[in-house]
N, CA and C atoms as an extended XYZ file, in Angstrom:
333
Properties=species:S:1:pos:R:3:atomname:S:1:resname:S:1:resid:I:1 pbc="F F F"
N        14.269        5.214       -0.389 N   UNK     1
C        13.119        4.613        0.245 CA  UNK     1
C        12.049        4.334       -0.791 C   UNK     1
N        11.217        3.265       -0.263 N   UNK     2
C        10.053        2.828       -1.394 CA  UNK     2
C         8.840        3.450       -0.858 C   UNK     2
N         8.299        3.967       -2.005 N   UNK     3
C         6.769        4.360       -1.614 CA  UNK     3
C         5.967        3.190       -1.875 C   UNK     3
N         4.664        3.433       -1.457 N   UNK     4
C         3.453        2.281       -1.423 CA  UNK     4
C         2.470        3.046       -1.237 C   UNK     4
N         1.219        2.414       -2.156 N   UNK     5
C        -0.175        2.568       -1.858 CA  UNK     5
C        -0.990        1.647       -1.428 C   UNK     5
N        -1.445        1.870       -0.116 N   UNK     6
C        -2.112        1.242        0.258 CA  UNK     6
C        -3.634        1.675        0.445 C   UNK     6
N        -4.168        0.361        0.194 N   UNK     7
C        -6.058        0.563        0.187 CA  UNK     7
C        -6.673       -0.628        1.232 C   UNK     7
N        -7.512       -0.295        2.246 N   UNK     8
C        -8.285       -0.729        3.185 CA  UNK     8
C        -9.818       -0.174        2.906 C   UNK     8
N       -10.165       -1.456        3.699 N   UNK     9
C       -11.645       -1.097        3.728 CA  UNK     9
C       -11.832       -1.895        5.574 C   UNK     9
N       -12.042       -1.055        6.348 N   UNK    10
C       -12.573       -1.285        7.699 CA  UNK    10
C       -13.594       -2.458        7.630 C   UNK    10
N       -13.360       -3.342        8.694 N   UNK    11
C       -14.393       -4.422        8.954 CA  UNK    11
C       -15.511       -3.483        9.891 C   UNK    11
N       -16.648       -3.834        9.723 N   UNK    12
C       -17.890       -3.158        9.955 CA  UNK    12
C       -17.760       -2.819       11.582 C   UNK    12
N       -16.787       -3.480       12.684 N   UNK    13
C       -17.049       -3.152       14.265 CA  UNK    13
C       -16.163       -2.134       13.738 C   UNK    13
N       -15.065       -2.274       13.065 N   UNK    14
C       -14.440       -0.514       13.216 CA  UNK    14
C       -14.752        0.273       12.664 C   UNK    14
N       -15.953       -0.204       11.930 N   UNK    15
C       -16.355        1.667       11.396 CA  UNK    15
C       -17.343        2.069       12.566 C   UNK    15
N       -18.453        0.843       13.127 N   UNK    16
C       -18.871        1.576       14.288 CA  UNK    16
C       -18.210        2.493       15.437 C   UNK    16
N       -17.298        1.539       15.331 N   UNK    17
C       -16.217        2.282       16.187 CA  UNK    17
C       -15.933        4.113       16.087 C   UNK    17
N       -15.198        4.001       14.953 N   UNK    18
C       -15.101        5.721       14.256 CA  UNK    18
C       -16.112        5.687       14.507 C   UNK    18
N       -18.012        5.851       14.336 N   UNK    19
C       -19.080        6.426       14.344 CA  UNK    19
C       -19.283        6.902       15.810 C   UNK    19
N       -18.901        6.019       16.946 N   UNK    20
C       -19.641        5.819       18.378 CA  UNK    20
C       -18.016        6.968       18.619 C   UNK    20
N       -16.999        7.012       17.974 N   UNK    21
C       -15.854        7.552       18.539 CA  UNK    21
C       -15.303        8.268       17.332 C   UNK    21
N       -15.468        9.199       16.681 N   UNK    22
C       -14.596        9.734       15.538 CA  UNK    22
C       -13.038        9.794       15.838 C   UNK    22
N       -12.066        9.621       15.463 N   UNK    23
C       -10.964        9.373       15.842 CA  UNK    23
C       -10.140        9.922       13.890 C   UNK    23
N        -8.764       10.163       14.495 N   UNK    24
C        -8.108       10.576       13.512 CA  UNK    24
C        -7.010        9.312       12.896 C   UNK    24
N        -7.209        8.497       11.785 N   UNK    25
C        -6.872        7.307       11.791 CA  UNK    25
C        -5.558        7.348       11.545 C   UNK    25
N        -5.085        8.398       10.665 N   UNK    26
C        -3.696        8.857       10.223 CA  UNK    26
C        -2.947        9.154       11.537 C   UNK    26
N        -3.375        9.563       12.616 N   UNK    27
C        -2.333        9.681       13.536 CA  UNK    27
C        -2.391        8.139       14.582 C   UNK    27
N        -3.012        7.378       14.116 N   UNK    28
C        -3.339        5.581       14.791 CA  UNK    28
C        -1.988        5.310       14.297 C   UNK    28
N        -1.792        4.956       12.849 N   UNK    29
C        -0.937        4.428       12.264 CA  UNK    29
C         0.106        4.978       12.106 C   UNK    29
N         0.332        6.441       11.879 N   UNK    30
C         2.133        7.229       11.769 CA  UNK    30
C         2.916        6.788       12.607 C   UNK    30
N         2.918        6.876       13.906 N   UNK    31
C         3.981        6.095       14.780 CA  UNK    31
C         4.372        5.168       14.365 C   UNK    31
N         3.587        3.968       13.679 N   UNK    32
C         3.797        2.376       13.478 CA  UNK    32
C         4.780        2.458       12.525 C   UNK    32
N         4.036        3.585       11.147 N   UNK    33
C         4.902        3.663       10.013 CA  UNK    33
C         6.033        3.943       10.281 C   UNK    33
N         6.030        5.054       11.561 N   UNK    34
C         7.724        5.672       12.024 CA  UNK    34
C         8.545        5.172       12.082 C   UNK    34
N         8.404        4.237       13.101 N   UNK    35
C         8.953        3.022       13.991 CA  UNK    35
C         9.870        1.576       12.622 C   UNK    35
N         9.418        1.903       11.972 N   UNK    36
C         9.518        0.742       10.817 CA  UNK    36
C        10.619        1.870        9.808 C   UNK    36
N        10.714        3.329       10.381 N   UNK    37
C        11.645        3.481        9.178 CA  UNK    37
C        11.217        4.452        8.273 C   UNK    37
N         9.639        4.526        8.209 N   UNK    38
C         9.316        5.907        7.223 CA  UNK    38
C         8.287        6.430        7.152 C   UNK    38
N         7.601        7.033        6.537 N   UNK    39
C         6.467        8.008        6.557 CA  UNK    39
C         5.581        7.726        5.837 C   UNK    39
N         4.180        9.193        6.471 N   UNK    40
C         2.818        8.519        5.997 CA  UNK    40
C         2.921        9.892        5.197 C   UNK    40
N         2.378        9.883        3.954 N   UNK    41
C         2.722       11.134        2.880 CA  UNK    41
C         1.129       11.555        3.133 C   UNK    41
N         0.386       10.555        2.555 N   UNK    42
C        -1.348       10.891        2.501 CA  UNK    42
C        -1.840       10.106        3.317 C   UNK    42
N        -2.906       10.568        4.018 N   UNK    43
C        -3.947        9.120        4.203 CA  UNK    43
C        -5.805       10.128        3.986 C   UNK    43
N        -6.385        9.000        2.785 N   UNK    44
C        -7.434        9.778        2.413 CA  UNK    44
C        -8.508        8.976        3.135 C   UNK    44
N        -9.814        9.355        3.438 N   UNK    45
C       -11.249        8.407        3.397 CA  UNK    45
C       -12.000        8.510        2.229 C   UNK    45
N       -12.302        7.077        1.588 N   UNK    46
C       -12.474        7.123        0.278 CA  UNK    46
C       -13.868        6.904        0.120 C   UNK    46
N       -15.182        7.520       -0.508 N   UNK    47
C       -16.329        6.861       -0.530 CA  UNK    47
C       -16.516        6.018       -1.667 C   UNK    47
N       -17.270        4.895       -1.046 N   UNK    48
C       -17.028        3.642       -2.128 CA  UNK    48
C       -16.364        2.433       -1.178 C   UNK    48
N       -16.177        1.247       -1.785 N   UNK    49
C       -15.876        0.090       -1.772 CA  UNK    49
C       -14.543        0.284       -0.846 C   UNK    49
N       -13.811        1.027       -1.249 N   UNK    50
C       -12.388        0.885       -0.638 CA  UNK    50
C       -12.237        2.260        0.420 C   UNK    50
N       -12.010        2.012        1.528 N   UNK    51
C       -12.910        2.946        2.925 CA  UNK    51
C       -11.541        3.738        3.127 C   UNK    51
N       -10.336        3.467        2.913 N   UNK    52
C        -9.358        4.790        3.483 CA  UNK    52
C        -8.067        4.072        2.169 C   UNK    52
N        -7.134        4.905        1.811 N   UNK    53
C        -5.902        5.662        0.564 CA  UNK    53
C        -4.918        5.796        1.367 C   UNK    53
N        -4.127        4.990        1.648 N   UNK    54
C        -2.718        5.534        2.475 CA  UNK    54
C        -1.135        5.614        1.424 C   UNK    54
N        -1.053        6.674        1.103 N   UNK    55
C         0.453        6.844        0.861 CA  UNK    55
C         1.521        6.573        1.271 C   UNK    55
N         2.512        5.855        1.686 N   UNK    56
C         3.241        6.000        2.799 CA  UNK    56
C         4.890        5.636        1.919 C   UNK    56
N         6.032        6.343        2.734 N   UNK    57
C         7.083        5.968        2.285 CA  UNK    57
C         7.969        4.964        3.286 C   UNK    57
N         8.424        3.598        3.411 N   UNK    58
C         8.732        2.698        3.683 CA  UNK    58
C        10.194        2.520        2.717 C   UNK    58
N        11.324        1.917        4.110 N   UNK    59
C        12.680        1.340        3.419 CA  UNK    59
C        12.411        0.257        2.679 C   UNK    59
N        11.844       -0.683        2.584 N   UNK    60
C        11.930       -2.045        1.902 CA  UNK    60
C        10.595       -2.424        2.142 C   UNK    60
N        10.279       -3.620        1.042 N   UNK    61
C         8.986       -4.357        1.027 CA  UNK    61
C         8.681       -5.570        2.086 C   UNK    61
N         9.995       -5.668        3.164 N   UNK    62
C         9.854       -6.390        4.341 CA  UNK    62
C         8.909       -5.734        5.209 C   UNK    62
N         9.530       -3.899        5.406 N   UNK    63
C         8.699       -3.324        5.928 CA  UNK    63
C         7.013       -3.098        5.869 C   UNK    63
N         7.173       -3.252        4.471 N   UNK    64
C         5.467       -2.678        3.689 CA  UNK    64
C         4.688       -4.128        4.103 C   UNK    64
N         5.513       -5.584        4.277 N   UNK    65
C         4.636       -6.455        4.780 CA  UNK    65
C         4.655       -6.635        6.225 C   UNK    65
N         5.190       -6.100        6.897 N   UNK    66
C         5.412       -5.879        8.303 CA  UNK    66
C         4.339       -5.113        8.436 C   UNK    66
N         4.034       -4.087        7.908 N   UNK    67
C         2.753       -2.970        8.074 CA  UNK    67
C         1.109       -3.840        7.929 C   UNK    67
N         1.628       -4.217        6.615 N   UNK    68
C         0.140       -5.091        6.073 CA  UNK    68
C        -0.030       -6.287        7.374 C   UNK    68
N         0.455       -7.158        7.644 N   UNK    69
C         0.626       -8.281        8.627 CA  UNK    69
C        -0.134       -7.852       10.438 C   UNK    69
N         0.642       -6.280       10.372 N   UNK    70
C        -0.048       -5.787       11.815 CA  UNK    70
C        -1.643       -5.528       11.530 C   UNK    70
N        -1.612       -4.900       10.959 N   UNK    71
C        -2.782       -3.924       10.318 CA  UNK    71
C        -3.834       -5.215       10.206 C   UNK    71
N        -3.677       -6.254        9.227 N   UNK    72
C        -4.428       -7.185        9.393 CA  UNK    72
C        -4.741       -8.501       10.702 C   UNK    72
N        -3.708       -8.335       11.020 N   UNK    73
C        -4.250       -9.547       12.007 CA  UNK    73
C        -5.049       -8.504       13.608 C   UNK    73
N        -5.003       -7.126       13.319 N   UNK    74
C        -5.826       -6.872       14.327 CA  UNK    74
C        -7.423       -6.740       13.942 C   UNK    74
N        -7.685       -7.436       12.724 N   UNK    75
C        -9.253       -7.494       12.423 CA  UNK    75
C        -9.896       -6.202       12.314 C   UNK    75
N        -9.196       -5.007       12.010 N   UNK    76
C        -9.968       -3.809       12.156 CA  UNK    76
C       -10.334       -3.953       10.398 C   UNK    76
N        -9.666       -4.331        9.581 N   UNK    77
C        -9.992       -4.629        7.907 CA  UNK    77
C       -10.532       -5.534        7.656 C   UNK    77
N       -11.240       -5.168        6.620 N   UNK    78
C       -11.603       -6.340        5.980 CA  UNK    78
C       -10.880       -7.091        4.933 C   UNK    78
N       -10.355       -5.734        4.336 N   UNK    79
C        -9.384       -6.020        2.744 CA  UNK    79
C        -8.410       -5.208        3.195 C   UNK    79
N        -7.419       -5.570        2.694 N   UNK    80
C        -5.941       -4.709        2.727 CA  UNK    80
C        -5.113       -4.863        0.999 C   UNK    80
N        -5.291       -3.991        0.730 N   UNK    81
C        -3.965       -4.312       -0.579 CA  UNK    81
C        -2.866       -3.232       -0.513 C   UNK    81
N        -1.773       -3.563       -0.993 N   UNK    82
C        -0.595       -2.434       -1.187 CA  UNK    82
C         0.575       -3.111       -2.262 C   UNK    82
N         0.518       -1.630       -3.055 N   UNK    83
C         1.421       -1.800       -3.929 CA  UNK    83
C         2.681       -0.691       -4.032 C   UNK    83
N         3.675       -0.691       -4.492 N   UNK    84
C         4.666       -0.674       -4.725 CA  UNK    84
C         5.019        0.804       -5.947 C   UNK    84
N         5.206        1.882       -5.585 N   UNK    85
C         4.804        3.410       -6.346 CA  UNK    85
C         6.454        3.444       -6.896 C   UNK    85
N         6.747        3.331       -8.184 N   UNK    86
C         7.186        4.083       -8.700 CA  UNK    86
C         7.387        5.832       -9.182 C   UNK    86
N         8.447        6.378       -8.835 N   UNK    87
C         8.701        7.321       -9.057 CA  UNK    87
C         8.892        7.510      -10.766 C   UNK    87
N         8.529        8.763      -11.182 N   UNK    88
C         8.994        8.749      -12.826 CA  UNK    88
C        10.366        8.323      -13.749 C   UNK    88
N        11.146        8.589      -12.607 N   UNK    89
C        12.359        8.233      -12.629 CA  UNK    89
C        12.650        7.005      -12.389 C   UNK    89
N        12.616        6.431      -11.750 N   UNK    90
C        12.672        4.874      -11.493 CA  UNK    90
C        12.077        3.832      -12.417 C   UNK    90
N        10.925        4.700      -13.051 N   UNK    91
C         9.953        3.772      -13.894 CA  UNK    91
C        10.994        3.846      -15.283 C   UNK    91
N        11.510        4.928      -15.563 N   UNK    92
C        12.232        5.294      -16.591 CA  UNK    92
C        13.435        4.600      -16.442 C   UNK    92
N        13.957        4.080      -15.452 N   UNK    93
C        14.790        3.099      -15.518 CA  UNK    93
C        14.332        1.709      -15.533 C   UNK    93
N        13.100        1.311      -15.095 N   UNK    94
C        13.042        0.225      -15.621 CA  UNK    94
C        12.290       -0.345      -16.888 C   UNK    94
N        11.987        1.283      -18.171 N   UNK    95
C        12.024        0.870      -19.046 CA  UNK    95
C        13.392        0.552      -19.817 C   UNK    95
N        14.069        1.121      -19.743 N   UNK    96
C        15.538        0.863      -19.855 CA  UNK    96
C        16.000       -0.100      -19.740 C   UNK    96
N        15.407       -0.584      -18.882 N   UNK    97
C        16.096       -2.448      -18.566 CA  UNK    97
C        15.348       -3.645      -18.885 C   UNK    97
N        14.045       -2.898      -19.256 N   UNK    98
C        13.250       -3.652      -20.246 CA  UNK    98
C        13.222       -4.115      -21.286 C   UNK    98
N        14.021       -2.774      -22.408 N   UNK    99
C        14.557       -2.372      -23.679 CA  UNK    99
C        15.759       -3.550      -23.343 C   UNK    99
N        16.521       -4.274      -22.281 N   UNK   100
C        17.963       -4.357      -22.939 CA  UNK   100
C        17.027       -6.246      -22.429 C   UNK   100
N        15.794       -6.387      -21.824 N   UNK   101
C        15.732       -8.378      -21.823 CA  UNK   101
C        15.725       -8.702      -22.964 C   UNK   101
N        15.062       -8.079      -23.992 N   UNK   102
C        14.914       -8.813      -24.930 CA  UNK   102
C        13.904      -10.180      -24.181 C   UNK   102
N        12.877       -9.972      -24.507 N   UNK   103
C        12.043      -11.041      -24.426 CA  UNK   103
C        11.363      -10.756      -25.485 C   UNK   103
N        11.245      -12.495      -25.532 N   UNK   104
C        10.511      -12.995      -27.018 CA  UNK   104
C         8.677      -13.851      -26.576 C   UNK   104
N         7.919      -12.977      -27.123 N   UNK   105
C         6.718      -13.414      -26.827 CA  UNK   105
C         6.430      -14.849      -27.296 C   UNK   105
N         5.208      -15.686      -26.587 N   UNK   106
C         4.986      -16.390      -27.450 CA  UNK   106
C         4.744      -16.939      -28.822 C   UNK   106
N         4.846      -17.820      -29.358 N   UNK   107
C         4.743      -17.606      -30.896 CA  UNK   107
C         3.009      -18.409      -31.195 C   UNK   107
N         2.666      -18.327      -32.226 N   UNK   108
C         1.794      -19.671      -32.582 CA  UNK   108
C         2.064      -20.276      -33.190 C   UNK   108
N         1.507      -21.542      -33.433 N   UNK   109
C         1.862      -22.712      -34.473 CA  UNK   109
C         2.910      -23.392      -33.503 C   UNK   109
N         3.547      -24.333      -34.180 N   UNK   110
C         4.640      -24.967      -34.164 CA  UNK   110
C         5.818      -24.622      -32.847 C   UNK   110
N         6.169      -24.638      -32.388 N   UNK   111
C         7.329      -24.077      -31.741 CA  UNK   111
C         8.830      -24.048      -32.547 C   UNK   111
C-alpha cells in the first residue's frame, strides 16, 4: 500500500463550523479512507497557513485522487495538496534505478 501526505487548509464556513460545533475531524474522514481500501495513520491541526496534516495509507494513487476529488468538491477546503511518502526502503530502491538511467544533463554551448 501507498502512503500519502496530505495538507488542507479549511475554507473559512468550516472552521466556523468546528468553532459553533467542535467536532473530531479524523473520525469525519476514516470511514471514507476505509471504504477506499486503507488507513488514516495521523491526522494533526496545524497552526499556520496549512490548518490540518493527514497521514494516510491508501492502495493506489487512483485512490489518493478519489480522496482529494471528494474532499474538495464539498467546499469545506480551501487548498488541498497530497503527496506520495516513500518508505526508506522504497526510496533506496529508487535510488538504485536511478544509478542504472544514466541520464545525461544538459550540456552548454553547442549541442
Amino acid at each position: 500500500m501507498a502512503h500519502y501526505l496530505v495538507e488542507a487548509t479549511y475554507a473559512p464556513g468550516a472552521v466556523g463550523g468546528m468553532i459553533a460545533h467542535p467536532q473530531d475531524r479524523r473520525e469525519a474522514i476514516k470511514p471514507i479512507v476505509e471504504r477506499m481500501g486503507g488507513k488514516v495513520e495521523a491526522f494533526y491541526f496545524v497552526a499556520g497557513e496549512t490548518a490540518a496534516v493527514v497521514i494516510m495509507e491508501l492502495p493506489d494513487d487512483v485512490a489518493a485522487t478519489s480522496f482529494a476529488m471528494a474532499v474538495t468538491a464539498s467546499g469545506a477546503v480551501r487548498s488541498f495538496t497530497s503527496r506520495a511518502l516513500l518508505t526508506v526502503e522504497e526510496s533506496m530502491r529508487a535510488m538504485g534505478a536511478a544509478a542504472q538511467a544514466e541520464y545525461r544533463p544538459p550540456t552548454t554551448g553547442t549541442p
